[in-house]
C-alpha positions as CSV (number, residue, x, y, z in Angstrom):
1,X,20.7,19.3,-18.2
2,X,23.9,21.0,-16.8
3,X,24.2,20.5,-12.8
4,X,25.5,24.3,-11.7
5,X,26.8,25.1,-8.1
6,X,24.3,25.9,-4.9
7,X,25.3,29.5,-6.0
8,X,25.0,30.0,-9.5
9,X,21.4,28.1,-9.0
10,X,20.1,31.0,-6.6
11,X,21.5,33.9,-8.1
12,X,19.0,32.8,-11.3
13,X,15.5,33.4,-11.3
14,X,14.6,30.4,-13.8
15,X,14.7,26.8,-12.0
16,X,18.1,25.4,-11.8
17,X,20.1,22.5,-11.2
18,X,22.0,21.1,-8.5
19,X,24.1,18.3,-6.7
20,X,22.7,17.0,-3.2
21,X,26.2,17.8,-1.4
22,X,25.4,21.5,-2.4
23,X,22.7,22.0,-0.2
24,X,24.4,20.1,2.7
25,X,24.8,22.2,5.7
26,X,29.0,23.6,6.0
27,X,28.9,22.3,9.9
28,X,31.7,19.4,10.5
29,X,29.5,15.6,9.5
30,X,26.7,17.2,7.3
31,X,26.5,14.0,5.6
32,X,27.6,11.0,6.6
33,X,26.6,7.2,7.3
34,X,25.9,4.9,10.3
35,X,28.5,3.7,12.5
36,X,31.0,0.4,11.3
37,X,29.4,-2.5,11.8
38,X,31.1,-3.9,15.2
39,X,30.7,0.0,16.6
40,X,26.5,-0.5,17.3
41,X,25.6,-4.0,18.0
42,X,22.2,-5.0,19.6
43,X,24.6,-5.7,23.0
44,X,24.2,-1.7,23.0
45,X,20.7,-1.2,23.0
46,X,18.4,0.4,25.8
47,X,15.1,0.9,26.5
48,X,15.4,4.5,26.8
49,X,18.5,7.4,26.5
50,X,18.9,8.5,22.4
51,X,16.7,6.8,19.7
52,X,18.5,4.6,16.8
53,X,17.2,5.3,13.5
54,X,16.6,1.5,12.0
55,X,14.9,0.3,8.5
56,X,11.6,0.0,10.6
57,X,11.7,3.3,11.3
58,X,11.7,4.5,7.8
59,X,9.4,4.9,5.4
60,X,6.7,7.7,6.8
61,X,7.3,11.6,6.0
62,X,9.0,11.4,9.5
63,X,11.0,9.0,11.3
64,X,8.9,7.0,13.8
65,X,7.6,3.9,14.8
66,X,8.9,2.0,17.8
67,X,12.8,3.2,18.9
68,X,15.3,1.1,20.2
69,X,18.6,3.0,22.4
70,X,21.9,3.6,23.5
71,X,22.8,5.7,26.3
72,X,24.5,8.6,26.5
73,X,27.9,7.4,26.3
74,X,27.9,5.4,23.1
75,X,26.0,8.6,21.6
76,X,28.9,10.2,22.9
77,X,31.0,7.8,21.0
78,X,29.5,8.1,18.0
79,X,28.5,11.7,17.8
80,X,29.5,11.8,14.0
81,X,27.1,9.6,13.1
82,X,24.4,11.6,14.7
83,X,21.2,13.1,13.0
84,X,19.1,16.3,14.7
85,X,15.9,17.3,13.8
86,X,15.4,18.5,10.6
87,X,17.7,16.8,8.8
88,X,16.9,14.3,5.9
89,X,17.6,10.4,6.1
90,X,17.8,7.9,3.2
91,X,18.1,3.8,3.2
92,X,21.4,3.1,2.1
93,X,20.4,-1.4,2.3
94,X,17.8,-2.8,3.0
95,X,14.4,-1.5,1.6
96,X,16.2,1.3,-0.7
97,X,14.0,4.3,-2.0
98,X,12.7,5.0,1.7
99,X,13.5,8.9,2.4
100,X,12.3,10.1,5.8
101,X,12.6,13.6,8.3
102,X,14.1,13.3,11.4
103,X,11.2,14.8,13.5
104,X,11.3,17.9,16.6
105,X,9.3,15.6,18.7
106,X,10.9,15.9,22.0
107,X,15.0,14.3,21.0
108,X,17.6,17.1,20.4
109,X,19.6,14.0,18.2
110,X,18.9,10.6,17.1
111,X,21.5,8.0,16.1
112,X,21.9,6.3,12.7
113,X,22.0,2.7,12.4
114,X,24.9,1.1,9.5
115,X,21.9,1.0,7.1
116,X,20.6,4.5,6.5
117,X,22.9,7.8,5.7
118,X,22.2,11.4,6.5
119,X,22.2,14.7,5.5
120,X,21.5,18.4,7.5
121,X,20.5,21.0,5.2
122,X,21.6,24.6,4.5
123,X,17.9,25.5,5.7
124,X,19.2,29.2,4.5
125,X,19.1,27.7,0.7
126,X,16.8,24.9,1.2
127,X,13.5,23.4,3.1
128,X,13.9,19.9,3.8
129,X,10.4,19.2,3.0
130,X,10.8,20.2,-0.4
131,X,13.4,17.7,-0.6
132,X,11.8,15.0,1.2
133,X,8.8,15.6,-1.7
134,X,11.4,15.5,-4.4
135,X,12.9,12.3,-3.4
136,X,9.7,10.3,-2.8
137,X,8.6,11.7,-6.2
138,X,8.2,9.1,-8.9
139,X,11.6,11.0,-10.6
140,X,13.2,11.2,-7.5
141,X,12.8,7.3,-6.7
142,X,14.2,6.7,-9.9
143,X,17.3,8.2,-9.7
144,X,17.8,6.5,-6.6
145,X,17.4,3.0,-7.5
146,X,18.8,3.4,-11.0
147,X,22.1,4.7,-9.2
148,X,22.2,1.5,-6.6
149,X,25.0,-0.6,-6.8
150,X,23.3,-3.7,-8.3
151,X,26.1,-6.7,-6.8
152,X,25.2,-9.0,-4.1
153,X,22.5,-6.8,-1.5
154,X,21.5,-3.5,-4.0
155,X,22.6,-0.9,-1.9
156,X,24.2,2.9,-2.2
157,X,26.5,4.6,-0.4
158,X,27.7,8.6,0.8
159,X,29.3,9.2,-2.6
160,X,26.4,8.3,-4.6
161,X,24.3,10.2,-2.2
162,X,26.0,13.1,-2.1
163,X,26.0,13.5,-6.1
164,X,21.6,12.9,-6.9
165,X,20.7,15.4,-8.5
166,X,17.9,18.0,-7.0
167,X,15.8,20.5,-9.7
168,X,14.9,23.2,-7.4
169,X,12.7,26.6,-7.8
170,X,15.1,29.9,-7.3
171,X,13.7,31.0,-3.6
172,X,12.8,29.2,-0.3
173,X,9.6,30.7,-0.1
174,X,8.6,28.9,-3.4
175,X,10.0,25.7,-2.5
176,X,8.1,26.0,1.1
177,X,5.0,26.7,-0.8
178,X,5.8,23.5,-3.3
179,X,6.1,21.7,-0.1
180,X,3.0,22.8,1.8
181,X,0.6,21.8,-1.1
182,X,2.2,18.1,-1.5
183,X,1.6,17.9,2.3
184,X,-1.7,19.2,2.0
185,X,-2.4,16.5,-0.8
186,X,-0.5,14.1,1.9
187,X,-2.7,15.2,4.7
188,X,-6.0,14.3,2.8
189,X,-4.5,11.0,1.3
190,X,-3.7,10.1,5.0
191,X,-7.6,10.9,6.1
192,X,-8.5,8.9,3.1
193,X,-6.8,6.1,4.6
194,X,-7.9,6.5,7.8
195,X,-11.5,6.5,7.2
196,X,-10.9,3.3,4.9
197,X,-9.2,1.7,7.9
198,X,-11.6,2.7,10.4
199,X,-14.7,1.5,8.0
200,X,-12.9,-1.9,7.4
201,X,-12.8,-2.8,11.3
202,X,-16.5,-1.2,11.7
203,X,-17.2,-4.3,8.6
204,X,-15.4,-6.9,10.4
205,X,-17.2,-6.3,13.5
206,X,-20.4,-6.9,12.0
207,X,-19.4,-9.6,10.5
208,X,-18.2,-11.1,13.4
209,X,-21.9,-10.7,15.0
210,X,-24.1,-10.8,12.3
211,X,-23.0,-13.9,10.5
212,X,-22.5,-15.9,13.8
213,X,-25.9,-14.7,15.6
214,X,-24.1,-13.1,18.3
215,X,-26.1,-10.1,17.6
216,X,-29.8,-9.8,15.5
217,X,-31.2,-6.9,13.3
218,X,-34.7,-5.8,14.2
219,X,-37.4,-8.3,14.1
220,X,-35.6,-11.1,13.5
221,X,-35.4,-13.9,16.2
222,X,-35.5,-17.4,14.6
223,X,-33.3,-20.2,15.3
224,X,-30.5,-20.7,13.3
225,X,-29.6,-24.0,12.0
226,X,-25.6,-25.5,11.1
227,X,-25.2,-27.1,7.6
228,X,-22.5,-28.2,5.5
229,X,-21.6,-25.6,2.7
230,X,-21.9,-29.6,0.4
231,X,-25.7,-29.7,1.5
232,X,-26.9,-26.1,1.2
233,X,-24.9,-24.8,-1.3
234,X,-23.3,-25.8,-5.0
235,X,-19.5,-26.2,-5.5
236,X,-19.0,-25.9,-9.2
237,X,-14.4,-26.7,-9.9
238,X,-13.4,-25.2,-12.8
239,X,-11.8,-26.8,-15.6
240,X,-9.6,-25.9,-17.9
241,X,-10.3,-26.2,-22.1
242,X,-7.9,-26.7,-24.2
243,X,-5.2,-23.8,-24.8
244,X,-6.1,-23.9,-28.2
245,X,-9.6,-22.6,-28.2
246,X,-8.1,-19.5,-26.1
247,X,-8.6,-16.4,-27.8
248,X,-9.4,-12.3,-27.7
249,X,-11.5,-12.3,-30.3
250,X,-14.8,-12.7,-28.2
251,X,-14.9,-16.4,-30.4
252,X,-17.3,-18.5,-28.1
253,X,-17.6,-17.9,-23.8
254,X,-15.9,-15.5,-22.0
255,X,-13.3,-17.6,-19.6
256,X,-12.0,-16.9,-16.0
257,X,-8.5,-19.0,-15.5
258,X,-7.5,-16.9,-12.3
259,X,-7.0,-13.6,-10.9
260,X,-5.8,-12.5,-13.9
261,X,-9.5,-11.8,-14.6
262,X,-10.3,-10.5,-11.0
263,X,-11.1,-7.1,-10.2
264,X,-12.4,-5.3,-7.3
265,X,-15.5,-6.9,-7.5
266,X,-15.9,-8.4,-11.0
267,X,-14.2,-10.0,-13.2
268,X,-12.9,-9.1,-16.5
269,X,-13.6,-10.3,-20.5
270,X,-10.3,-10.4,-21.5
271,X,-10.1,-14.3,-23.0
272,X,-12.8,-16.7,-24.6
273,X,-13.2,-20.1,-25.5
274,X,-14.4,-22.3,-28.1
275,X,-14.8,-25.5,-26.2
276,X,-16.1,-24.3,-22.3
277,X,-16.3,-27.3,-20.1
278,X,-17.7,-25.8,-16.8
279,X,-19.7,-22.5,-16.3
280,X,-20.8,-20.2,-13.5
281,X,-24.0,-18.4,-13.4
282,X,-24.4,-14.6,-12.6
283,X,-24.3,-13.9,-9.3
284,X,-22.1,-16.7,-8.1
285,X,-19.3,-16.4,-5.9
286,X,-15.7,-17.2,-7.7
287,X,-13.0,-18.3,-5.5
288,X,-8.9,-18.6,-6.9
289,X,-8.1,-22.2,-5.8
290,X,-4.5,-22.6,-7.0
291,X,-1.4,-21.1,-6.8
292,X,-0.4,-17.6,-4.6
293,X,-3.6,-15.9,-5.1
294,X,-5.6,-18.7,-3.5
295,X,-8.8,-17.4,-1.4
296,X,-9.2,-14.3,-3.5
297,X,-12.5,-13.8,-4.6
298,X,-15.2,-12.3,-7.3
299,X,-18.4,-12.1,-8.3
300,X,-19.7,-13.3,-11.8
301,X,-21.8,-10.8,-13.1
302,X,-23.3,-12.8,-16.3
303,X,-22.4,-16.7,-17.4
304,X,-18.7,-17.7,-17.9
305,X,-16.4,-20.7,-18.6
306,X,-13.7,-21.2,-15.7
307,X,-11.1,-22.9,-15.6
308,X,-9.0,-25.5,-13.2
309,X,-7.5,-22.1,-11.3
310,X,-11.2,-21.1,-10.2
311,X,-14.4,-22.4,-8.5
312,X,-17.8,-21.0,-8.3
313,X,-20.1,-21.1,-5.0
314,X,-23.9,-21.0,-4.7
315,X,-26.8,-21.3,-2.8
316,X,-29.4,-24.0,-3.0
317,X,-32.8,-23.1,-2.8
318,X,-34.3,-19.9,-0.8
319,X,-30.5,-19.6,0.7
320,X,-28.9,-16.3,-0.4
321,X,-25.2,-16.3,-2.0
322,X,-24.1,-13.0,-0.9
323,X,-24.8,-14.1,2.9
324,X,-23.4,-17.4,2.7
325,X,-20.0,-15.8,0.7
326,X,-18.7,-14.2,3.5
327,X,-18.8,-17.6,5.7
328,X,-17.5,-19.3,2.8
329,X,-14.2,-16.9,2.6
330,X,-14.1,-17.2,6.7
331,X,-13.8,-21.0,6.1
332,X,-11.2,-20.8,2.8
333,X,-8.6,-18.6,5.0
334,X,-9.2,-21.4,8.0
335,X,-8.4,-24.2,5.2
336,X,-5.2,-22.2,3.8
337,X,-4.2,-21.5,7.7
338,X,-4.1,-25.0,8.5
339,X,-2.5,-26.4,5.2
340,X,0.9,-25.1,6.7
341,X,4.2,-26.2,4.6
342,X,2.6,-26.4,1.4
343,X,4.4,-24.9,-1.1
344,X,1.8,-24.4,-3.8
345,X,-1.7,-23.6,-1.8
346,X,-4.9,-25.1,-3.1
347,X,-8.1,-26.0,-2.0
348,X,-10.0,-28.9,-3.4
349,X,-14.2,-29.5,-4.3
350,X,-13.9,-32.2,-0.9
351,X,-12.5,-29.1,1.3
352,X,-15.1,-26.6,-0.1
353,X,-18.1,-29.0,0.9
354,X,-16.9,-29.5,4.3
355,X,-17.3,-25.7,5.2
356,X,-19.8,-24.8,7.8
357,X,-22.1,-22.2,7.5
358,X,-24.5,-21.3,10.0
359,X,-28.2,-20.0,8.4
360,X,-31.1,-17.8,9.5
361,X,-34.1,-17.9,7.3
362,X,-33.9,-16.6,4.3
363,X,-35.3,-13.4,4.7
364,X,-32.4,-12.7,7.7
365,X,-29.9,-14.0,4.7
366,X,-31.1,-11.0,3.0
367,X,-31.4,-8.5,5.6
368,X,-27.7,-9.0,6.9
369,X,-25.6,-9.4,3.3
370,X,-27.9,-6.0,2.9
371,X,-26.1,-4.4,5.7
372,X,-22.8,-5.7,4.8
373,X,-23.0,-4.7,1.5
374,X,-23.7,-0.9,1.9
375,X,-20.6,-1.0,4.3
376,X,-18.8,-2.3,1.2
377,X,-20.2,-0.1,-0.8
378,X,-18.7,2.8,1.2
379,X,-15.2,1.1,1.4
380,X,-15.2,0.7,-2.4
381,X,-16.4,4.4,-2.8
382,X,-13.6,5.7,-0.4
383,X,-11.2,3.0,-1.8
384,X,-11.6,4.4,-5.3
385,X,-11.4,8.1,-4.3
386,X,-7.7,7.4,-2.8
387,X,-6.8,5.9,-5.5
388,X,-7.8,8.6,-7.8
389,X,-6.4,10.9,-5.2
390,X,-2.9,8.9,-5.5
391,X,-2.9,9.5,-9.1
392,X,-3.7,13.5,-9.0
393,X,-1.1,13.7,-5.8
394,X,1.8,12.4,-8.7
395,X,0.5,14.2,-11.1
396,X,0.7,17.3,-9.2
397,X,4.6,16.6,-8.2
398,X,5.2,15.9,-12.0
399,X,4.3,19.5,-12.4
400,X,5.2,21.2,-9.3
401,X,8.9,19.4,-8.7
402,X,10.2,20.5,-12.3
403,X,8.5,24.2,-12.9
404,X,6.4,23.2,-15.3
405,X,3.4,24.9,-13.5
406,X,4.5,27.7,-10.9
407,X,2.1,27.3,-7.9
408,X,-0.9,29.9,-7.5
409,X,-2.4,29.5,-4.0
410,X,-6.0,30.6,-4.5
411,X,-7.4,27.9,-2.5
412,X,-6.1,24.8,-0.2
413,X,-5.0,21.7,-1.6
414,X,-6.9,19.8,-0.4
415,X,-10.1,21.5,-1.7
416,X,-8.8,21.4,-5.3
417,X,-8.5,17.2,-5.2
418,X,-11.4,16.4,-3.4
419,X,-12.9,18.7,-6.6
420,X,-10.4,16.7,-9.0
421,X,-11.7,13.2,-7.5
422,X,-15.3,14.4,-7.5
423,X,-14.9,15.7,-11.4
């Protein structure tokens, strides 16, 4: 594709082509870098006068987070390496790929610390949230990272930045409307996530009562009683066949060795064995014991072999599973929390069995992994809606970022993917 100058690419009607350092601003330090090293040191940092722009402030469509200082003085000082609202900041080390706007939230200027680089825009040629789209875009990720410098620390630099390459429509107006329906898929993503959060704490709050006793559900008001997870429920340790009876071919029982077969909920069939040593039952709880993913956890939803990496929790007698599975992943994260220094985490059959769990009667059991379930239900719901939401949002800058389809506005953005995750 040929790269043309900002002026041939606006005197065109088709899409063109064009360098970064085109659509930099002709004022004196359109784009430039954070100070030398020695220049900004923590020694200059105050609690208030003209926010630095650090790594941790990166990330969101807008520069933000929690601001360190320097008066105005050392702004003074460094007044080149200055950025003002509107203009467009990148990573240049550290966590590289992070593209962010510096905000009109109350600071005429910000300064840039030695790992990010700035540019201010010709705004008459360009709108920065186009760009900011276009460079968190799957495309425009790539062509930052496949452009790093790759020795020691990756990291980039103003001359690299200056010549990515930007595909861009031939007016403002069509760029600004590009821009407002990405934000508009943003905005909805960002409710999504929201809700998500806000449901989570709502979960963990009745756990926190309902599983302890601290607070009953209607008509219940027996005592409870403290056992050992070893005397009211089963602790089944997988073991592992023999690598040889592995196979895809659905030859023998379906095998769980790890999270490899964990889903959301579930797990996969995507191994068998011909010579199964332990099994679960449907409806057990499956717990990762080995390795990084220990604690993380499933639900069997027919009979499987598992293996050493996996053990299987259930109730004895009128005790329900689902109830006693959230106190049993309580206690696995207090076993992991205390096993501090171990390189590979595990947790043994011994450990399991010493769990407490506190029980109602059974009917309680039921009532409460009832309630707890339906708010899972609704995370999982929302859950898979953002992520089918995250997949139309890139589909839409695939599209939208390169002219392939020229944007029609006949109805908001957000309408048409809550439509898309509903289809």
């Amino acid at each position: 594709m040929e790269v043309t100058n900002l002026v041939t690419a606006f005197e065109l009607a088709e899409w063109q082509t064009c360098r970064l350092t085109a659509l930099a601003s002709r004022s004196a330090n359109a784009i430039v870098g954070g100070p030398f090293g020695s220049d900004l040191t923590s020694a200059d940092y105050r609690s208030t006068g003209i926010p630095v722009i650090r790594g941790q402030n990166m990330g969101t469509r807008f520069v933000s987070g929690d601001f360190v200082y320097v008066d105005r003085s050392k702004g003074k000082k460094l007044q080149a390496n200055l950025a003002k609202p509107g203009d467009l900041v990148f990573t240049q080390r550290g966590t590289l790929g992070q593209v962010s706007i510096v905000p009109n939230c109350g600071y005429p200027e910000f300064l840039i610390s030695q790992s990010q680089m700035k540019i201010s825009l010709a705004c008459e040629f360009v709108d920065v949230n186009y760009l900011y789209q276009y460079f968190t875009s799957s495309f425009g990720q790539k062509q930052i990272f496949e452009s790093a410098i790759q020795t020691g620390v990756p990291h980039t630099n103003l001359g690299i930045l200056r010549s990515y390459v930007v595909r861009l429509p031939p007016n403002l107006a069509e760029q600004e409307a590009i821009a407002g329906a990405l934000s508009d898929a943003d905005a909805w993503i960002d409710s999504l996530e929201q809700l998500i959060a806000k449901k989570r704490q709502i979960k963990q709050g009745a756990m926190q009562e309902l599983l302890t006793g601290k607070r009953r559900l209607p008509g219940y008001s027996s005592k409870w009683t403290k056992e050992l997870l070893g005397e009211c429920g089963e602790v089944i340790m997988g073991q592992s066949p023999p690598g040889s009876t592995y196979n895809r071919s659905a030859d023998g029982s379906p095998l769980i060795n790890g999270p490899t077969e964990f889903t959301d909920r579930y797990p996969k069939k995507i191994q068998w064995t011909r010579a199964p040593a332990r099994f679960c039952k449907s409806g057990d709880l499956l717990i990762c014991v080995r390795g990084s993913s220990t604690g993380r956890t499933n639900f069997a939803d027919d009979v499987y072999a598992i293996g050493r990496g996996v053990a299987a929790i259930r109730a004895k007698g009128s005790n329900s599973t689902d109830f006693m599975s959230h106190q049993v992943i309580a206690g696995v994260s207090e076993i992991l929390a205390s096993a501090t220094g171990s390189t590979f985490p595990s947790v043994d059959g011994a450990s399991f069995r010493k769990i407490s769990i506190q029980l109602p009667n059974p009917d309680e059991q039921e009532a409460i992994a009832f309630v707890l379930s339906a708010i899972e239900s609704e995370v999982t719901e929302l859950e898979f809606k953002l992520f089918k939401g995250r997949q139309i949002k890139q589909a839409m800058m695939q599209e939208l970022l390169t002219g392939r389809i020229r944007l029609v506005k006949s109805m908001t953005t957000a309408v048409r993917m809550q439509e898309a995750v509903h289809a």
